[in-house]
C-alpha positions in Angstrom: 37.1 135.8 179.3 40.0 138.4 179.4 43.1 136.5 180.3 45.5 138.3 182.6 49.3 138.3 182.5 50.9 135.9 184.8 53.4 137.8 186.5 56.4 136.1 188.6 55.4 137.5 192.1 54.8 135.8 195.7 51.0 134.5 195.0 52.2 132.7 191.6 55.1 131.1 193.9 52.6 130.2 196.2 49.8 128.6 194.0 52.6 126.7 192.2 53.8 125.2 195.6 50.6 124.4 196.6 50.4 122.6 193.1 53.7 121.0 193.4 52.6 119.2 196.9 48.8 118.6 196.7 47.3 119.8 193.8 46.4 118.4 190.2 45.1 118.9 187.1 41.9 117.6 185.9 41.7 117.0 181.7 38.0 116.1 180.9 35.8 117.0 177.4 32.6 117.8 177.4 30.2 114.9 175.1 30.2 118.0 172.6 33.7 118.2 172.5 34.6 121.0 174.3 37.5 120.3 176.2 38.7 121.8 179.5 41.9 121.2 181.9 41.3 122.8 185.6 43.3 122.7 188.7 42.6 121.2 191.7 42.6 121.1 195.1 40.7 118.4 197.4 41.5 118.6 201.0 40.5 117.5 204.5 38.6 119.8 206.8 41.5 121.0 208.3 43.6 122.1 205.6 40.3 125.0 205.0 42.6 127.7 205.6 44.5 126.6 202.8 41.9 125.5 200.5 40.7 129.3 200.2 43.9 130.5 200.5 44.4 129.0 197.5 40.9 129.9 196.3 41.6 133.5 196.7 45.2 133.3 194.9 43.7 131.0 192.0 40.6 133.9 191.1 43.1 136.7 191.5 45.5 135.0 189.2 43.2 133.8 186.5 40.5 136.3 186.7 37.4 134.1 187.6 35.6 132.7 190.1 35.3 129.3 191.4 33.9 128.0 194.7 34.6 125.3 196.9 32.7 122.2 197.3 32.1 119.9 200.2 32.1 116.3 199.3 30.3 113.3 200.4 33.6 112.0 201.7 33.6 115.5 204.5 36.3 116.6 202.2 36.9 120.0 200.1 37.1 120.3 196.8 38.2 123.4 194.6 38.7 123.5 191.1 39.5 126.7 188.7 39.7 126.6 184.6 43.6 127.4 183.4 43.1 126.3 179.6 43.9 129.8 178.5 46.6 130.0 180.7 48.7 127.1 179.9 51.0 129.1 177.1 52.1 131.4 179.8 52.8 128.5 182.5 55.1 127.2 179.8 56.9 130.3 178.8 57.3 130.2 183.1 59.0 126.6 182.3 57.4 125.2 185.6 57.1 121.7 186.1 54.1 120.2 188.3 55.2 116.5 188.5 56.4 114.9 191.5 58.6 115.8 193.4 58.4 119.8 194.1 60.6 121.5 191.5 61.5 125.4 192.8 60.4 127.6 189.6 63.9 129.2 188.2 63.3 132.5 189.4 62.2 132.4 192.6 65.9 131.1 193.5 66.8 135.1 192.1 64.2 136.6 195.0 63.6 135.6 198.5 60.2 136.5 199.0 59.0 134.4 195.6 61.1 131.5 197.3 59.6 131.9 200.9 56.1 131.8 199.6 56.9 129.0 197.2 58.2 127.2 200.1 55.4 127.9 202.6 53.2 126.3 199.6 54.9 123.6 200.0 54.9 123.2 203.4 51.2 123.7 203.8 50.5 120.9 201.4 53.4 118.4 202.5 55.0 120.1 204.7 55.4 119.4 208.9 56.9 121.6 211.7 58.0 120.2 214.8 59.5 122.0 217.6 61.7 119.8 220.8 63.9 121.0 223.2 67.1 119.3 223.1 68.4 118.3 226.2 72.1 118.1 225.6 74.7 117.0 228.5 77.5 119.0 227.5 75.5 122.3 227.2 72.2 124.1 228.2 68.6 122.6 226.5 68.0 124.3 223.3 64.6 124.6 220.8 65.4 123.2 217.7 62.7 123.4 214.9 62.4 121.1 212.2 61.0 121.4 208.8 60.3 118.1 207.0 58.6 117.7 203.7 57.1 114.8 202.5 56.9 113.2 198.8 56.5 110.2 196.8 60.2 111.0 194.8 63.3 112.5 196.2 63.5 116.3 196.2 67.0 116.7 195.1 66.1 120.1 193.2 64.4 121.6 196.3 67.5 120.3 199.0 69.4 122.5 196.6 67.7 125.2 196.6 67.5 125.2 200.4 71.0 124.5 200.6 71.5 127.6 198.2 68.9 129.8 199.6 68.7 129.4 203.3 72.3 128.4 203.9 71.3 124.9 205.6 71.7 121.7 205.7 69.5 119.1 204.1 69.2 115.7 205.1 67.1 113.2 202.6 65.8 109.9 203.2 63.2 107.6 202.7 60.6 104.9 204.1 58.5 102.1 203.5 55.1 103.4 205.1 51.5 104.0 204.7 51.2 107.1 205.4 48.9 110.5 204.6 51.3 113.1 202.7 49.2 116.4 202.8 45.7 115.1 201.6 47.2 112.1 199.7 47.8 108.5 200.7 50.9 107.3 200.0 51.3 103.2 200.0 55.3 102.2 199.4 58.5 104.2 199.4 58.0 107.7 201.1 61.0 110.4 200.5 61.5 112.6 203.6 63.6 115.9 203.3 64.8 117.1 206.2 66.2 120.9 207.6 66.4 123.3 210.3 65.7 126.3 210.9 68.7 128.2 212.6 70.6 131.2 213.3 71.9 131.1 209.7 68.6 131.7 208.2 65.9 132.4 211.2 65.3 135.9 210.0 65.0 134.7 206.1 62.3 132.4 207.0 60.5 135.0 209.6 60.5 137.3 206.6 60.0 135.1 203.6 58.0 132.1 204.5 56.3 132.7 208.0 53.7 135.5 206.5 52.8 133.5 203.7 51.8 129.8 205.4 48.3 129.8 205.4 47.6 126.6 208.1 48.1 128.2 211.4 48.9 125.2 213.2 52.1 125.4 211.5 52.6 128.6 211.2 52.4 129.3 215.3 55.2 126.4 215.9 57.5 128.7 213.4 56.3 131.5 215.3 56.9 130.3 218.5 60.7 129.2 217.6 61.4 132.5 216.1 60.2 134.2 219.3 62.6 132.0 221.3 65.6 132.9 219.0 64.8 136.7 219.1 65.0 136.4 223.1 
């Protein structure tokens, strides 16, 4: 197999968000020794959009195809070989654990941050959108971005602090709860920004064109349409 050159660009930030929040990686040798290490992806129904997103991204990147499975369980499975590939992840120092660690050079570029961001946010990611009905002045849309994870995001809040000029709020819950397409059972870390006037048009040009679940993506759009009237 010829192994490309992984280039720092906005489908690598993308695929290594979507890691960062809801992927894995899958180590398993064969009984004749062989060994292979794959990522994957297993998601509900509707995260499809995201599932081939990612699909498409994963082939381009690592030259080879995969498909995507359907599971007993009515979920989606994809999975693509990266053996050959993991001496160039390393040189790209990027760190897959828990929580979501921005890679180091998407914080120089902010379309490789915006894409990293909305691969995070389609994994863990939720958009809400209220009017607030304040006494003092006229209702205003706010929209909220929260990601969800299992460890506090300190690295990310500082890169949206840095990036998008906001400010982050981090906290955390006992719950049950789904985060993406994992179930989460114990202490849940919620971080927590807006999207404003400060950095509206960085996020309608960095991060809106790149989210792949359109649910989301038409709240964002819908805000960002308010603002611009």
């Amino acid at each position: 197999m010829n192994v490309n050159k992984l280039e720092t660009s906005e489908d690598l930030a993308y695929w290594i968000g979507v890691m960062q929040s809801d992927g894995y990686f899958e180590n398993y040798t064969e009984p004749k020794g062989k060994n292979h290490i794959s990522a994957r992806l297993v998601v509900s129904n509707k995260s499809r959009a995201m599932i081939e997103k990612f699909q498409k991204v994963s082939e381009s990147l690592f030259n080879r195809k995969s498909k995507i499975f359907h599971l007993k369980t009515g979920r989606l499975s994809f999975k693509i070989g990266i053996k050959n590939y993991l001496p160039q992840l390393k040189m790209l120092d990027l760190n897959f654990g828990d929580p979501p660690k921005p890679p180091f050079w998407s914080m120089t570029n902010n379309r490789f941050f915006g894409s990293y961001l909305a691969g995070v946010i389609d994994g863990d990611g939720s958009i809400n959108l209220t009017l607030n009905r304040r006494k003092d002045r006229k209702p205003y849309y706010q929209c909220r971005v929260r990601i969800f994870s299992a460890s506090k995001q300190i690295d990310l809040a500082n890169s949206l602090r840095q990036l998008l000029n906001c400010s982050v709020n981090l906290s955390k819950s006992e719950d049950i709860r789904w985060i993406g397409n994992r179930l989460i059972s114990g202490t849940v870390y919620i971080l927590g920004f807006y999207v404003s006037l400060k950095n509206f048009e960085i996020v309608k040009e960095n991060v809106l064109p790149y989210l792949s679940l359109q649910h989301k993506a038409n709240l964002l759009e819908k805000y960002l349409e308010i603002r611009n009237n």
